[in-house]
C-alpha positions as CSV (number, residue, x, y, z in Angstrom):
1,X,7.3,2.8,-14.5
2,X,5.0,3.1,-17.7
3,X,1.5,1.8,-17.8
4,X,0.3,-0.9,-19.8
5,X,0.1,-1.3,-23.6
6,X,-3.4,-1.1,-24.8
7,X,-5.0,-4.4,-25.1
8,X,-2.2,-6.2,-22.6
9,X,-3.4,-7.8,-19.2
10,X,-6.7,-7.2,-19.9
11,X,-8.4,-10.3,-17.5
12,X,-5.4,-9.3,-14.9
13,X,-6.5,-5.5,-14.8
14,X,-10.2,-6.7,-14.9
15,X,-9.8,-8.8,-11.9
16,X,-7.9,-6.4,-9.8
17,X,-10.5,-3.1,-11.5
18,X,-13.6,-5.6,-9.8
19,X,-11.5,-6.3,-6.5
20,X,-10.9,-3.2,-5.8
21,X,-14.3,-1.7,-6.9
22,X,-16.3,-4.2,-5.0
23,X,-17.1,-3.0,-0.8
24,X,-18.9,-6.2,-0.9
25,X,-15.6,-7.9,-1.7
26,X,-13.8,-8.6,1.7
27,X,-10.7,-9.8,0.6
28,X,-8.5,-7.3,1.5
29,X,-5.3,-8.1,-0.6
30,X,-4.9,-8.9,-4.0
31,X,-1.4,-10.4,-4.3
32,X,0.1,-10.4,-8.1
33,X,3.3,-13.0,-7.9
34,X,5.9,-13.4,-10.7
35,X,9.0,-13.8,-12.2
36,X,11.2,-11.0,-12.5
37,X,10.4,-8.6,-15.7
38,X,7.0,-9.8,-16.5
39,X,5.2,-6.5,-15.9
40,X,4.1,-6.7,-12.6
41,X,5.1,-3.2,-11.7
42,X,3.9,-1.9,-15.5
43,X,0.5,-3.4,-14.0
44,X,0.6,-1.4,-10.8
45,X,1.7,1.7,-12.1
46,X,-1.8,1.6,-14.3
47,X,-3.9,0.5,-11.6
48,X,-2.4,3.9,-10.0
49,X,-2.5,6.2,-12.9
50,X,-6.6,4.9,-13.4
51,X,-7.4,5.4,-9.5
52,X,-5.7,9.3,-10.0
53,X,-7.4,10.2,-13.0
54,X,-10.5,9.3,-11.8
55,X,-9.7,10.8,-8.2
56,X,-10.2,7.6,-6.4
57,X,-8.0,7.1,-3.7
58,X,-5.0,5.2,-4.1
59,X,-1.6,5.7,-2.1
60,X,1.4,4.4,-4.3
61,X,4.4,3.0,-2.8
62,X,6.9,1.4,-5.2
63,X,9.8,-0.4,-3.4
64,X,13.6,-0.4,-5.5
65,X,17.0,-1.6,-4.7
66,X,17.8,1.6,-6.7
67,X,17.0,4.3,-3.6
68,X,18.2,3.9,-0.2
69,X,14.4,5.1,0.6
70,X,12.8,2.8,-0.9
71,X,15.4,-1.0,-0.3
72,X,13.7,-0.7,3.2
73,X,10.3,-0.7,4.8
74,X,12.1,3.0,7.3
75,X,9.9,5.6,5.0
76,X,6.8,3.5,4.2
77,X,4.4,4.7,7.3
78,X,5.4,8.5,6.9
79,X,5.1,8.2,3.0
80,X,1.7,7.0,3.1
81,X,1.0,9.1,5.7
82,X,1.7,12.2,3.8
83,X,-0.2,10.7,0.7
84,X,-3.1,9.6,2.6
85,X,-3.1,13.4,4.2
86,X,-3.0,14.8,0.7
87,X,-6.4,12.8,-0.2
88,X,-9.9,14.7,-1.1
89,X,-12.4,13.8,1.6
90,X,-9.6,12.8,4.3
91,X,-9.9,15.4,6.6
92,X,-10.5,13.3,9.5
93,X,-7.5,11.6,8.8
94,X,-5.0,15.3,8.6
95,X,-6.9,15.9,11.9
96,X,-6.1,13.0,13.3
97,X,-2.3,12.5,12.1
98,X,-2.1,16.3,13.0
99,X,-3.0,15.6,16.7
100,X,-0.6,12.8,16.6
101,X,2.2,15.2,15.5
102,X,1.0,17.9,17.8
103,X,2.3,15.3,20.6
104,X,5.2,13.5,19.2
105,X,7.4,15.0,16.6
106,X,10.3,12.4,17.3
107,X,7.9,9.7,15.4
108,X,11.1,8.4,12.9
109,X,12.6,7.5,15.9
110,X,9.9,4.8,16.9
111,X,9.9,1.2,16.0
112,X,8.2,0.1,12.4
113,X,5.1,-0.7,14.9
114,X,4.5,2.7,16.5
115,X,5.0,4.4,13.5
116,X,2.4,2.1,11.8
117,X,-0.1,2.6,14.5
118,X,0.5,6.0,15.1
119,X,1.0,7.2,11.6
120,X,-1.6,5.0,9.5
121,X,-3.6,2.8,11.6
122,X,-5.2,4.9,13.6
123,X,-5.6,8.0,12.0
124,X,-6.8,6.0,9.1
125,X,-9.5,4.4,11.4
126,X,-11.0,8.2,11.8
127,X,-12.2,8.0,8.0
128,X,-14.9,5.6,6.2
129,X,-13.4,6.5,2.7
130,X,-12.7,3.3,0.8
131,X,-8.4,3.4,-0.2
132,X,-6.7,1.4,-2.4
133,X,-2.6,0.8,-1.3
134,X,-0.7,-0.4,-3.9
135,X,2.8,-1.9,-2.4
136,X,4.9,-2.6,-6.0
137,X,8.1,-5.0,-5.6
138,X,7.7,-5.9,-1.9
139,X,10.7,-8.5,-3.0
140,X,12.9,-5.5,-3.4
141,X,12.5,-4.5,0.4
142,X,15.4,-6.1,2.6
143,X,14.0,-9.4,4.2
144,X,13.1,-8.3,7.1
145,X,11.4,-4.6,6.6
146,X,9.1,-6.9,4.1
147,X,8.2,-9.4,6.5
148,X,7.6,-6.6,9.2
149,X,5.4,-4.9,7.1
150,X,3.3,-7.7,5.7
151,X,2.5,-9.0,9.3
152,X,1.6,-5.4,10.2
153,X,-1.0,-5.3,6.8
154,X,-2.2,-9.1,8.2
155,X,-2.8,-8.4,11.7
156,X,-4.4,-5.0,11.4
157,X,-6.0,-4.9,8.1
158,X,-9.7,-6.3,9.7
159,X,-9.4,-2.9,11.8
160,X,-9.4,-0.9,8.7
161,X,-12.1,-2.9,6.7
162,X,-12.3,-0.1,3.3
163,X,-8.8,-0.4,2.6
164,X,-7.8,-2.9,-0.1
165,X,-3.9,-3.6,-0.9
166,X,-2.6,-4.6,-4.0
167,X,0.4,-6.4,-3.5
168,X,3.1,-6.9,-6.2
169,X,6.3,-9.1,-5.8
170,X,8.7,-12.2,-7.0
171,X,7.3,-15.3,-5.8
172,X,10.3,-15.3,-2.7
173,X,9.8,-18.3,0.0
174,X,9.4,-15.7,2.7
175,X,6.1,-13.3,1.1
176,X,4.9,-16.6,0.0
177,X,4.5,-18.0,3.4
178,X,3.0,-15.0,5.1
179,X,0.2,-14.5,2.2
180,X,-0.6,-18.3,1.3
C-alpha cells in the first residue's frame, strides 16, 4: 500500500491524527467505511507510516484475499503479539507474553478466544503505554473470523482503555451491525 498524495484527505487524516492523539478521547474505535477503491487502505497505511516515524506505537494488520494469512482472522493474535513485543517501552508486555509461552507453547492450537486473551489481552493489560491498532480491510477477512474478532475488540476493549483501533472496511451488512 502507498501513503497518501500530499494535500489528499486532509480533514479525514486530521480527524483520525486528533482521535488517536487525544487520552481524553474515549472512543476507542475509529471506523473508516467505504466503497471499494476509494483509498481507505492508502489512508491507513499513512496513519502507519506517521505513528513509525515518529516512534509511536502502532501495530499494523492489513487483511487480503491475496494471502492465505491474511483471508482469515488464524494469525491476527500471534501477529500483534510479536509486533506489540517488538515495541519500545513494552517490556511488561514481552514479560508477560514470555510467561505465557513459558507455559503453553501449543497456543495456535486454541480457539480465536484463548489466543486473544492469552496472547493480547492480558499481556497487554501489564503496560499503560497508549497503542494505536490499525485493522485495514476487515471486509477481506472470511465472515466469520471478522465477526469473531470485532466482538472480541467490543467486549474487551474497556479492559484495555489506551488502546485505540482504527478500523478500515466496505460498508458489509455484517461490520455494520456490530459497530453501529
Amino acid at each position: 500500500h502507498q501513503t497518501c498524495t500530499e494535500h489528499t484527505r486532509v480533514d479525514l487524516l486530521r480527524d483520525i491524527r486528533t482521535w488517536a492523539d487525544d487520552p481524553a478521547n474515549n472512543r476507542q474505535i475509529f471506523w473508516i467505511a467505504d466503497r471499494a477503491g476509494t483509498g481507505k487502505s492508502t489512508v491507513a497505511k499513512q496513519i502507519v507510516t506517521e505513528w513509525e516515524r515518529a516512534a509511536k506505537p502502532v501495530i499494523p494488520f492489513f487483511f487480503s484475499t491475496a494471502a492465505v494469512d491474511t483471508m482469515s482472522n488464524a494469525k491476527f493474535c500471534s501477529t500483534v503479539a510479536v509486533k506489540l513485543a517488538g515495541l519500545t517501552d513494552f517490556g511488561s508486555f514481552r514479560a508477560a507474553l514470555a510467561e505465557v509461552l513459558r507455559h503453553d507453547l501449543m497456543l495456535e492450537t486454541l480457539s480465536f478466544e484463548e489466543q486473544f486473551q492469552k496472547l493480547v489481552l492480558r499481556p497487554l493489560q501489564t503496560t499503560n503505554e497508549p497503542v494505536l491498532l490499525v485493522v485495514d480491510a476487515l471486509d477481506e477477512c472470511d465472515k466469520g473470523g471478522r465477526l469473531e474478532l470485532l466482538s472480541m475488540l467490543l467486549r474487551n476493549l474497556e479492559k484495555l482503555p489506551t488502546t485505540k483501533v482504527m478500523i478500515t472496511s466496505r460498508p458489509l451488512p455484517d461490520i455494520n451491525q456490530k459497530l453501529q
